[in-house]
C-alpha positions in Angstrom: 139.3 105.7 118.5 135.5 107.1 118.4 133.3 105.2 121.0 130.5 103.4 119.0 128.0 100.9 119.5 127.5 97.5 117.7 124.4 95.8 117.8 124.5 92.1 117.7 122.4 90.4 115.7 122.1 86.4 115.8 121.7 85.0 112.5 121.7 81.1 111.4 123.6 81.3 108.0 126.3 83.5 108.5 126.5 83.6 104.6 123.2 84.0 103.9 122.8 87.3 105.9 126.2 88.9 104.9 124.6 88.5 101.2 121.2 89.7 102.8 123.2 92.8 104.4 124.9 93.5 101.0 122.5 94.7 99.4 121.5 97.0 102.1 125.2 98.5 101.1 126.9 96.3 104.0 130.6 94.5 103.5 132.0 92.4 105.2 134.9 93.4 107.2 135.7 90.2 109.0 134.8 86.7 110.4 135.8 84.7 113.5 135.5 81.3 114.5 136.9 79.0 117.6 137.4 76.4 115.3 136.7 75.1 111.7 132.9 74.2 111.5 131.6 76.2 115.0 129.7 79.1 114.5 130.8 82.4 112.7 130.5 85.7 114.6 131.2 88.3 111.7 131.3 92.5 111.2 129.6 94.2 108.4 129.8 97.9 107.6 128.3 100.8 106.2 130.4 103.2 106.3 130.8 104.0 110.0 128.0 101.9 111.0 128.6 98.5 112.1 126.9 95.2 113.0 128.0 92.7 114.5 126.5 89.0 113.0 126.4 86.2 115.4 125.9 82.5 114.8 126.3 81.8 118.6 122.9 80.5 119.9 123.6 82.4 123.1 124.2 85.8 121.2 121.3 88.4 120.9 117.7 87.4 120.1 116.2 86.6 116.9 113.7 89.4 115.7 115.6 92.3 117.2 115.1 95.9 115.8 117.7 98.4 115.0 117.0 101.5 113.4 119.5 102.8 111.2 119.3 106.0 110.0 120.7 106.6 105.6 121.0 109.4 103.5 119.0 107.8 101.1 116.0 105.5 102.0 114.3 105.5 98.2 117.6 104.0 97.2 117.0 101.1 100.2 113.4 100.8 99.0 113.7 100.0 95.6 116.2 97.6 96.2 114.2 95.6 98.0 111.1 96.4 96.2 108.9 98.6 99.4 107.7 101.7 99.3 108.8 104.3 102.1 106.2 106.2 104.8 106.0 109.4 104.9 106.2 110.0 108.6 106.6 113.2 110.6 110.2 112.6 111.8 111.3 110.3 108.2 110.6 109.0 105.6 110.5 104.6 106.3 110.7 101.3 105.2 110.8 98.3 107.4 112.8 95.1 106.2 113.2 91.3 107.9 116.6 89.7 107.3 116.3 85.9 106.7 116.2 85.1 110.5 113.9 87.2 111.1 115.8 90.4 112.6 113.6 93.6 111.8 115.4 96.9 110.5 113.6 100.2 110.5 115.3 102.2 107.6 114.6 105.7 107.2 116.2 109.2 106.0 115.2 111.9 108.2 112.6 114.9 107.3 114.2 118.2 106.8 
């Protein structure tokens, strides 16, 4: 096993945001709940990048930042209809999820 973090997001429509997530090239690789109708707590990937989406009102923050670092920022962009910054260390976009949860997407400059 390869040690890895997994940032926690909290999220208040578990289905909403595994859409949302989706088209950032996210699947869903599992969900988890106590019981039928309590919150979800859920995993989406990217490859080998993981998040962790929680329902749980004590879980994370809302309008947390992760950065995550793609081959392929353009591709992000024009799915979500941005343009990228050209910035020293990458080129950028920054997106909200629907609760609010900020990502800063860029591929690095060579």
């Amino acid at each position: 096993m390869d040690e890895e973090v997994i940032p926690i997001l909290r999220v208040g429509d578990v289905a909403a945001a595994v859409a949302w997530y989706e088209r950032l090239g996210f699947a869903k690789e599992w969900e988890h709940r106590f019981e039928p109708g309590l919150p979800a707590f859920v995993e989406v990937a990217r490859g080998r990048v993981r998040l962790f989406l929680s329902e749980h009102t004590g879980d994370a923050r809302p309008g947390t930042l992760v950065y995550l670092r793609v081959h392929d920022v353009e591709a992000v962009a024009s799915e979500f209809g941005v343009r990228a910054e050209e910035l020293p260390w990458a080129r950028e976009i920054e997106l909200r999820d629907p609760d609010g949860n900020r990502l800063r997407i860029g591929t690095p400059a060579e």
